[in-house]
ROFI-861723 format. One line per 10 residues: number of its first residue (from 1); their letters; for each residue x, y, z of N, C-alpha, C, O. Coordinates in nm, 3 decimals, m for minus. Atoms other than C-alpha are relative to their C-alpha. Example, Ala and Ser with C-alpha at 12.3 -4.5 7.8 and 13.67 -1.06 7.14 Angstrom:
1) as) 0.089 m0.119 0.000 1.230 m0.450 0.780 0.090 0.120 0.000 0.194 0.118 0.066 ~ m0.082 m0.119 m0.006 1.367 m0.106 0.714 m0.077 0.109 0.073 m0.026 0.220 0.090
***
This chain:
1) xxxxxxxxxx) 0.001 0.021 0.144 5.310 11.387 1.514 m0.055 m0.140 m0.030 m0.019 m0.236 0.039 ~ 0.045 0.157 m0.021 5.106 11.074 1.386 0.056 m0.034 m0.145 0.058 0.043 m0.241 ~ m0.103 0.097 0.108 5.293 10.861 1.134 m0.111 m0.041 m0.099 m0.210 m0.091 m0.045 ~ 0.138 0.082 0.069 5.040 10.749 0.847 0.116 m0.074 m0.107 0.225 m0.029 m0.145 ~ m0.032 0.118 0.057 5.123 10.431 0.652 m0.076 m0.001 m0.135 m0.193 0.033 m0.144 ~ 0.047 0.090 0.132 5.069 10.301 0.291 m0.130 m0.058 0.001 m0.133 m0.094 0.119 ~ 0.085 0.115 0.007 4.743 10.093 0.236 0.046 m0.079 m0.087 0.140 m0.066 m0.164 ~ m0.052 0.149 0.081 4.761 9.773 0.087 m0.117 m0.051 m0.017 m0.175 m0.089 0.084 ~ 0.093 0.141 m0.002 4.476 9.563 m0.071 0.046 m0.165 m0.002 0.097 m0.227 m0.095 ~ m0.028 0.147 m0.013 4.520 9.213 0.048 m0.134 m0.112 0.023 m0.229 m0.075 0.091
11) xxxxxxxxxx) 0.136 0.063 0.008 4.251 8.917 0.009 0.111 m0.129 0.107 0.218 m0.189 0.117 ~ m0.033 0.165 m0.183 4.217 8.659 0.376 m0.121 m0.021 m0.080 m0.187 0.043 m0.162 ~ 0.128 0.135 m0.008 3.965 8.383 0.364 0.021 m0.044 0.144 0.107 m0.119 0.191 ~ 0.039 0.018 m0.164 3.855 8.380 0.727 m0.135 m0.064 m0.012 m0.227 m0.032 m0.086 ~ 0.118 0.066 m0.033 3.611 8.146 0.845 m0.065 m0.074 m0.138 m0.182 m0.111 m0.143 ~ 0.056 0.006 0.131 3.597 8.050 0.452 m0.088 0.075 m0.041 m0.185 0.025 m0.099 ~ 0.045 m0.110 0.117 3.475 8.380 0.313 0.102 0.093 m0.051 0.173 0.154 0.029 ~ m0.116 m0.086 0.037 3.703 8.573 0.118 m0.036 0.168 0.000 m0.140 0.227 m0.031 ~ 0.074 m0.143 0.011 3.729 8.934 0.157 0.173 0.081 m0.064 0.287 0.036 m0.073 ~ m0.085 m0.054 0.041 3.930 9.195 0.020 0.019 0.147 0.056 m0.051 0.247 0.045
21) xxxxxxxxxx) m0.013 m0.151 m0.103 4.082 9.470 0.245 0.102 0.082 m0.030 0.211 0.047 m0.077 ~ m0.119 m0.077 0.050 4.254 9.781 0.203 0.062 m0.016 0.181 m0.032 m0.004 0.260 ~ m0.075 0.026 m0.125 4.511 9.718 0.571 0.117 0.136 m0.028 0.166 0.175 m0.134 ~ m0.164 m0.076 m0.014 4.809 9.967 0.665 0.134 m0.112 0.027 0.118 m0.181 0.128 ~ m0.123 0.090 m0.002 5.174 9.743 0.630 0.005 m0.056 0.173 0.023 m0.166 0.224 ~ m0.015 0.062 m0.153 5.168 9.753 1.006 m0.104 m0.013 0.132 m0.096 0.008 0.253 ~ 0.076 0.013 m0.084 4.863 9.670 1.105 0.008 m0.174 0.003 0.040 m0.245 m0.093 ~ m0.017 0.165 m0.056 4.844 9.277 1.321 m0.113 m0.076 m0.079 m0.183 m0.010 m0.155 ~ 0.148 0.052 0.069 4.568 9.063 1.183 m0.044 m0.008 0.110 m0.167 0.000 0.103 ~ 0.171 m0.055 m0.067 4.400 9.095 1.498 m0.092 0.093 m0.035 m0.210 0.084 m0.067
31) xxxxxxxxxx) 0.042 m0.132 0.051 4.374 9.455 1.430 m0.096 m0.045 m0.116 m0.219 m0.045 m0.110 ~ 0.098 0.074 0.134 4.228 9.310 1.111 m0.112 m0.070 0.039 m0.230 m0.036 0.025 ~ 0.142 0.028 m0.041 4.016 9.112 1.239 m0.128 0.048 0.077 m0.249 0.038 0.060 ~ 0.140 m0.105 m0.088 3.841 9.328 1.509 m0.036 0.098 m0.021 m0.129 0.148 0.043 ~ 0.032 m0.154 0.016 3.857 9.660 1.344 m0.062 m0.055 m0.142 m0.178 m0.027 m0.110 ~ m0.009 0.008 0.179 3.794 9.561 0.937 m0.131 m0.099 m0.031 m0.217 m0.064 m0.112 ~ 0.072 0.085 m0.027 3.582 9.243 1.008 m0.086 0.014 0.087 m0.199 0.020 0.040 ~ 0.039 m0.041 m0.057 3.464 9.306 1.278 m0.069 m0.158 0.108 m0.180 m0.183 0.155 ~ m0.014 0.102 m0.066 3.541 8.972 1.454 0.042 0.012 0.136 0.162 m0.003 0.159 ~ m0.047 m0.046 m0.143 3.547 9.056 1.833 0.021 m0.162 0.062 0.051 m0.161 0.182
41) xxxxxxxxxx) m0.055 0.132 m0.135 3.614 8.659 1.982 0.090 m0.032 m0.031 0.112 m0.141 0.022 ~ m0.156 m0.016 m0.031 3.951 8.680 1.911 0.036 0.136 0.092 0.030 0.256 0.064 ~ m0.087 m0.127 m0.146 4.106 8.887 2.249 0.109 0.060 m0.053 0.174 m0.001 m0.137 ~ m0.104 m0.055 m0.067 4.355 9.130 2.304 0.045 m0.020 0.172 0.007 0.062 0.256 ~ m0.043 m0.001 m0.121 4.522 9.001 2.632 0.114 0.063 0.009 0.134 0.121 0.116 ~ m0.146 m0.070 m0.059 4.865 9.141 2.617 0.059 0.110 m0.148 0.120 0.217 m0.137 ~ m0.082 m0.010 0.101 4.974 9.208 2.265 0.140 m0.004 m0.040 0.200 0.029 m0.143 ~ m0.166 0.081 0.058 5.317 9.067 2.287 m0.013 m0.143 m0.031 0.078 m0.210 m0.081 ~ 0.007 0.197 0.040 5.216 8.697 2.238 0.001 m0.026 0.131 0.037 m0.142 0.112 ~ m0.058 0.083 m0.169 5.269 8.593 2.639 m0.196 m0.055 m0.006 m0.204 m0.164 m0.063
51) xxxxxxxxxx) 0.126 0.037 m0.005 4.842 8.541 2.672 m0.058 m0.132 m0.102 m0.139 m0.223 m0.088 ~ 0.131 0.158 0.052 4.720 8.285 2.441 m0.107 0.097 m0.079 m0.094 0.115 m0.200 ~ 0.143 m0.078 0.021 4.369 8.519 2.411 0.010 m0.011 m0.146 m0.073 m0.077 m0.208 ~ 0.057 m0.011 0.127 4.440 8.594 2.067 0.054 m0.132 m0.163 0.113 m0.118 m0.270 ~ m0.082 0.116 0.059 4.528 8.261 1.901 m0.140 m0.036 m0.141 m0.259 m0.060 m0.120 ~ 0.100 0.078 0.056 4.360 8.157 1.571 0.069 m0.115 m0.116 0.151 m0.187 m0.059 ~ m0.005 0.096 0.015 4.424 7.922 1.331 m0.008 0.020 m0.163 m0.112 0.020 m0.230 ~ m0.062 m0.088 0.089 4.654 8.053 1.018 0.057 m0.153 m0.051 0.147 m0.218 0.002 ~ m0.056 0.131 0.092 4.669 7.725 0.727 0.029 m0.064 0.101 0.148 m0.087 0.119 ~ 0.049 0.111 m0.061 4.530 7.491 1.005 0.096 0.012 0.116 0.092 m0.079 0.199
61) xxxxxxxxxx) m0.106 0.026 m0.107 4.826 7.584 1.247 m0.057 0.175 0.082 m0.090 0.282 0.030 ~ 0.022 m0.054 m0.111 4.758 7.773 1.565 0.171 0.170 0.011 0.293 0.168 0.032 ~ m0.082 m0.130 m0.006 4.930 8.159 1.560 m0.098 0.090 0.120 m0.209 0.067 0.169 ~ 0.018 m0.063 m0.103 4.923 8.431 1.801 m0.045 0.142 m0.120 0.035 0.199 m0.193 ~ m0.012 m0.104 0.089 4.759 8.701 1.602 0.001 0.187 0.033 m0.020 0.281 m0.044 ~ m0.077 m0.124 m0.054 4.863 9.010 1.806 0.166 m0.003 m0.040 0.234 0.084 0.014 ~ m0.152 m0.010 0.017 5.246 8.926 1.662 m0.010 m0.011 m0.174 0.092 m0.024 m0.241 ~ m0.078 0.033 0.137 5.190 8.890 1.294 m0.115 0.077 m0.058 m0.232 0.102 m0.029 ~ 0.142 m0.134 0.092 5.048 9.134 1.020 m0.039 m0.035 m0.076 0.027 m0.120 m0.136 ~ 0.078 0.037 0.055 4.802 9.100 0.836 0.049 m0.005 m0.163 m0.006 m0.080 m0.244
71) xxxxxxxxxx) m0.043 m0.014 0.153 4.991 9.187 0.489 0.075 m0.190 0.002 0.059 m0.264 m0.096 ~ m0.029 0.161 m0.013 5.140 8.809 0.577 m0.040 m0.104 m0.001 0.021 m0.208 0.023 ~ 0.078 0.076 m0.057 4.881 8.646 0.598 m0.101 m0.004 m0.178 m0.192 m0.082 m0.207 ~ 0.051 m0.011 0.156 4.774 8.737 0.195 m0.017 m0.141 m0.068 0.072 m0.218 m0.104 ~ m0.001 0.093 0.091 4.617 8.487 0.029 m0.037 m0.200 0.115 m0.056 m0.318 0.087 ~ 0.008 0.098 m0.086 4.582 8.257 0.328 m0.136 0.003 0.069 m0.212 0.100 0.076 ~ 0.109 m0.033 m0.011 4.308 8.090 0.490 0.001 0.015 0.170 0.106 m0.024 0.220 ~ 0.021 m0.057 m0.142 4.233 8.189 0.854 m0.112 m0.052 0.109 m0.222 m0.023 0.063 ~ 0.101 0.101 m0.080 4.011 7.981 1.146 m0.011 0.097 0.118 0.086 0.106 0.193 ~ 0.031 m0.074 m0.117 3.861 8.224 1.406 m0.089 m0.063 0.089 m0.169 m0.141 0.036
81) xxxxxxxxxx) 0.107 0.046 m0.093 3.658 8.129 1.716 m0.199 m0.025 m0.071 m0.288 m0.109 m0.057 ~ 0.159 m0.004 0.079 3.323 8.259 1.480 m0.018 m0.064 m0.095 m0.117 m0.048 m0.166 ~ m0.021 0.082 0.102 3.437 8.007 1.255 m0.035 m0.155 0.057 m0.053 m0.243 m0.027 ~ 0.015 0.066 m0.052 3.379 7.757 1.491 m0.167 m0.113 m0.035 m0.202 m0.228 m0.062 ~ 0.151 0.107 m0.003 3.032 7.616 1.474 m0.034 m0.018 m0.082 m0.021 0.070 m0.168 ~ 0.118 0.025 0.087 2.821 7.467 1.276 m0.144 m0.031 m0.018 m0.223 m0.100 0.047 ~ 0.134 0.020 0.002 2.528 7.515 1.110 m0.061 0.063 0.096 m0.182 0.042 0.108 ~ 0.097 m0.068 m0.086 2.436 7.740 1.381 0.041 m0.045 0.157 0.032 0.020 0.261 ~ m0.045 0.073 m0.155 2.575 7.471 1.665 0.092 0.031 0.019 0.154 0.093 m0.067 ~ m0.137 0.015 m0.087 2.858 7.459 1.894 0.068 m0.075 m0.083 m0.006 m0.118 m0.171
91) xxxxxxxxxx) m0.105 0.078 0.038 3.158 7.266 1.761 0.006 m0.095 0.148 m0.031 m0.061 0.261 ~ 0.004 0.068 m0.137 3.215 6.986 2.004 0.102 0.057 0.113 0.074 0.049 0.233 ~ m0.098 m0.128 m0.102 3.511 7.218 2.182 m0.063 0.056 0.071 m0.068 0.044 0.193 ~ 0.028 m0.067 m0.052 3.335 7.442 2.203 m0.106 m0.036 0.147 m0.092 0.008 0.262 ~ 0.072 0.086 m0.057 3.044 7.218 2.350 0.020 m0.052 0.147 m0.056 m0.072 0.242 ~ m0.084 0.097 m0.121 3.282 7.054 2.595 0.034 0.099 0.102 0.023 0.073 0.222 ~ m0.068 m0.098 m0.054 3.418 7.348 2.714 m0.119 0.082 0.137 m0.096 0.121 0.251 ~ 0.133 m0.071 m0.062 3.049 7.500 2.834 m0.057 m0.116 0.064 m0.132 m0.093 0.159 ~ 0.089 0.124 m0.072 2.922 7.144 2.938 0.139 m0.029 0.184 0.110 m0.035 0.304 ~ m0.091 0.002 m0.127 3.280 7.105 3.182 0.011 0.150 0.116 0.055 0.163 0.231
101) xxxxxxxxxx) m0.058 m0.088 m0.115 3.288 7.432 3.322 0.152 0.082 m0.029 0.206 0.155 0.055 ~ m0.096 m0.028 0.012 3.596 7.512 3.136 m0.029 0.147 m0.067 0.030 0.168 m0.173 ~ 0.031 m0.132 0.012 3.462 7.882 3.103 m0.056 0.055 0.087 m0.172 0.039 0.125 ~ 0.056 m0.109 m0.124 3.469 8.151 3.372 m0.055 0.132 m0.035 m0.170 0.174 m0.022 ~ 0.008 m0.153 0.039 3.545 8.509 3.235 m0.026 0.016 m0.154 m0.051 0.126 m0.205 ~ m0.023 0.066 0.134 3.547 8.376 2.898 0.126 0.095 m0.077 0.167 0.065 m0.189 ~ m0.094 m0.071 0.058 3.803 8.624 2.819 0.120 m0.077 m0.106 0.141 m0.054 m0.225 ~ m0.060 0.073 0.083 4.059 8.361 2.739 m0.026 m0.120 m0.096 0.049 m0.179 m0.173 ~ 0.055 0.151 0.067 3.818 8.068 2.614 0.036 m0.001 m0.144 0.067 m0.111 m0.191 ~ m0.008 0.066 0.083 3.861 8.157 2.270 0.117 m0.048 m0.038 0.112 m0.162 m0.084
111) xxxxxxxxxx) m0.126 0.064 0.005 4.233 8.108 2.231 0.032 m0.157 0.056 0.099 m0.252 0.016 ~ m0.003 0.179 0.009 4.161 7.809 2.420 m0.023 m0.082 m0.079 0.058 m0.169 m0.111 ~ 0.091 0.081 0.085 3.917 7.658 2.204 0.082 m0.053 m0.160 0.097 m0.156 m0.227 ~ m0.100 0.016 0.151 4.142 7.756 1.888 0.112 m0.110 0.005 0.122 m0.200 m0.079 ~ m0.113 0.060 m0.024 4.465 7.607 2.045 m0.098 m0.158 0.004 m0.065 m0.234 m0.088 ~ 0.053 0.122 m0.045 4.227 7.285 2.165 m0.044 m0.034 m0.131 m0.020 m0.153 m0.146 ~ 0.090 0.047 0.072 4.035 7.254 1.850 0.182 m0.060 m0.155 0.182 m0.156 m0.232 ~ m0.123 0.035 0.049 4.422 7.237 1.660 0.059 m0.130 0.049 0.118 m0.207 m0.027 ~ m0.073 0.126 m0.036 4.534 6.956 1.891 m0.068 m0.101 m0.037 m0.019 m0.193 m0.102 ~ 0.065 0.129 0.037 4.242 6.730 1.866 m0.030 m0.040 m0.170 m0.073 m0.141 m0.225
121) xxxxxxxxxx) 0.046 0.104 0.137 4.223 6.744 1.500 0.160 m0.056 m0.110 0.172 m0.097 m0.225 ~ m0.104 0.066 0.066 4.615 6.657 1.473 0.022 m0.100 0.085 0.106 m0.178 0.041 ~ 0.035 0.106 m0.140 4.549 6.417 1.825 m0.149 m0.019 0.022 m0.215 0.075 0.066 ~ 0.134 0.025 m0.038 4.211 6.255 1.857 0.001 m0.052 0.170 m0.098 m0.054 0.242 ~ 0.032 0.064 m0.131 4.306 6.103 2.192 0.137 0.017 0.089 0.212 m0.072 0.129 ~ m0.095 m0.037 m0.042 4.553 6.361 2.348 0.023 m0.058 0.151 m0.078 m0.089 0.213 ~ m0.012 0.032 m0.110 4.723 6.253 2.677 m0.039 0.156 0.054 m0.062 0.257 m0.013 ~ m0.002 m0.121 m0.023 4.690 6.502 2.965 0.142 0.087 m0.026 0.142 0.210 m0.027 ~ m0.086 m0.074 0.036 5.042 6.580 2.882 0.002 0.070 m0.133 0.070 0.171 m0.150 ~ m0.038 m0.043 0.164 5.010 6.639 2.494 m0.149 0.165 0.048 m0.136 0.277 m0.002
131) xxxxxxxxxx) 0.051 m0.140 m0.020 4.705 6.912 2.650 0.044 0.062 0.057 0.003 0.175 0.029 ~ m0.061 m0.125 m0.095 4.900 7.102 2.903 0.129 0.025 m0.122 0.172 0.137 m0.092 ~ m0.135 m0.013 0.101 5.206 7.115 2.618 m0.066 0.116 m0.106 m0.010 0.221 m0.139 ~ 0.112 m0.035 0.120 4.877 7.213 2.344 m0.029 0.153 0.087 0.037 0.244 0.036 ~ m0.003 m0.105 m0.122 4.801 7.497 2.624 0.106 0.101 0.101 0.086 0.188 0.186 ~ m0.086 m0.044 m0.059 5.109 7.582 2.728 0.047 0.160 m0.002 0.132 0.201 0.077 ~ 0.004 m0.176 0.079 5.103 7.981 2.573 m0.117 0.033 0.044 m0.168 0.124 m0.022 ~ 0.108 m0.059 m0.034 4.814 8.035 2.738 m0.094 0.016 0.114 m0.158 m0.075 0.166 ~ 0.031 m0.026 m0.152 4.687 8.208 3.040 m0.143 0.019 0.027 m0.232 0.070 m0.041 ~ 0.141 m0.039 0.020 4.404 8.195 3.200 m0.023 0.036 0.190 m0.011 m0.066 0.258
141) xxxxxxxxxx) 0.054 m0.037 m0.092 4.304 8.367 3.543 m0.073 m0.033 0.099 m0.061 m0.018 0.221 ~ 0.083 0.030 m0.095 4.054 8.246 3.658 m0.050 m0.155 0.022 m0.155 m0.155 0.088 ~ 0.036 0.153 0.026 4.005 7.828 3.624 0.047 m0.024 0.075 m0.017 m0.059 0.175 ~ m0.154 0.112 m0.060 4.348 7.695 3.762 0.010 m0.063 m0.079 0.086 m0.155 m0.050 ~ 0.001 0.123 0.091 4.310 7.501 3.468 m0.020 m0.124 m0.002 0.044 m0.200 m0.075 ~ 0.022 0.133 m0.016 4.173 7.206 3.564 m0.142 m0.021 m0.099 m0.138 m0.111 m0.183 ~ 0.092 m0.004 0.027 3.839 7.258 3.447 m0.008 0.003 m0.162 m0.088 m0.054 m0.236 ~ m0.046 m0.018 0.162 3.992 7.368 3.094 0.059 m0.143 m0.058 0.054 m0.170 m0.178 ~ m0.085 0.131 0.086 4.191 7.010 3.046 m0.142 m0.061 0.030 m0.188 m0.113 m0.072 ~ 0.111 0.078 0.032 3.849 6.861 3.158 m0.053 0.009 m0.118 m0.097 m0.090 m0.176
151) xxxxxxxxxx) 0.094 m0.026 0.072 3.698 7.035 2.909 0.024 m0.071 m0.140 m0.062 m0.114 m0.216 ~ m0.100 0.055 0.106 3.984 6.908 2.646 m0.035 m0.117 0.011 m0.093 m0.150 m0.093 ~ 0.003 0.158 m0.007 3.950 6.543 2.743 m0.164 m0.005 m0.008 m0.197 m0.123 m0.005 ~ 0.168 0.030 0.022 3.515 6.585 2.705 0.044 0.012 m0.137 0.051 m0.086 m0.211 ~ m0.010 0.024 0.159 3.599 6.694 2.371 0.032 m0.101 m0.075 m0.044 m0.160 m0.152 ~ m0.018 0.120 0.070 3.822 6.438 2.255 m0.112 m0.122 0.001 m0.118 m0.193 m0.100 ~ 0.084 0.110 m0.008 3.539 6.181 2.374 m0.099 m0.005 m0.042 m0.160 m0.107 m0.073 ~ 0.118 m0.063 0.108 3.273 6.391 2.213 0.007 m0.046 m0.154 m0.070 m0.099 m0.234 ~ m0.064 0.058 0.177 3.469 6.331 1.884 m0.013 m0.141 m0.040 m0.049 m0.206 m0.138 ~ 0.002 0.166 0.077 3.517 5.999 1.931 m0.104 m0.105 m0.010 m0.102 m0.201 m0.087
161) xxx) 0.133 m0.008 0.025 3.175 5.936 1.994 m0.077 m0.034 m0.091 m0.137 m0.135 m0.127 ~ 0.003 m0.010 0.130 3.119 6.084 1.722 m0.006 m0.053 m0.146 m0.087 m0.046 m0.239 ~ m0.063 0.061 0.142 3.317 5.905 1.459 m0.103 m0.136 m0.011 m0.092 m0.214 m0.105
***
């Protein structure tokens, strides 16, 4: 027997464009994002929250969006991996990330990038402890993670660079 749900129109501002979707009450905003949008660099690694993979970046703070639905999220604005660049470029994260080596399978990079791109812009000059803490929800297979905090500490220096 398949259960059918309510729709709901609810308006996200992802990546700063607003859209207006009809969602079922219990669909995740991943679901939202990869089925509706059609934003595939946010992952499904587990869908209980334990992975990291699907992390984006819900009113500037870092969520797991395989645990929270999209009817929650009404009216809010939303930071996905494809939200990332500019102008066509890399973000310096992202940048850092492909210049260190801190991408194998890329499966988990973007949750990295999200979680990383959250720390450095509330820490410009994280220790390695404030990145393994910033990282700590999030798995990754195939690195060991060394290559990933490199990639964290190019960034911050990219930034500061930068400024």
């Amino acid at each position: 027997m398949t259960t059918t749900y309510k729709k709901r129109i609810i308006e996200l501002t992802v990546n700063q464009e607003t859209y207006e979707l009809a969602v079922e009450c219990q669909e995740t905003l991943l679901d939202v994002l990869r089925k509706n949008l059609g934003l595939a660099g946010t992952k499904e690694g587990c869908g209980t929250g334990e992975c990291g993979a699907c992390t984006v970046l819900l009113e500037g703070e870092p969520i797991l969006a395989c645990l929270k639905l999209a009817v929650e999220c009404e009216k809010k604005k939303i930071e996905t991996i494809e939200g990332q660049s500019i102008n066509g470029n890399l973000a310096p994260v992202q940048e850092a990330f492909l210049e260190k080596g801190g991408v194998q399978c890329g499966f988990c990079t973007p949750g990295m990038v999200m979680a990383s791109t959250d720390l450095l812009r509330r820490n410009p000059d994280p220790s390695k402890e404030d990145i393994m803490e910033s990282l700590g929800g999030h798995l990754c297979r195939c690195t060991g993670y060394n290559k990933i905090m490199e990639s964290v500490q190019h960034a911050a220096k990219l930034a500061k660079d930068n400024r």
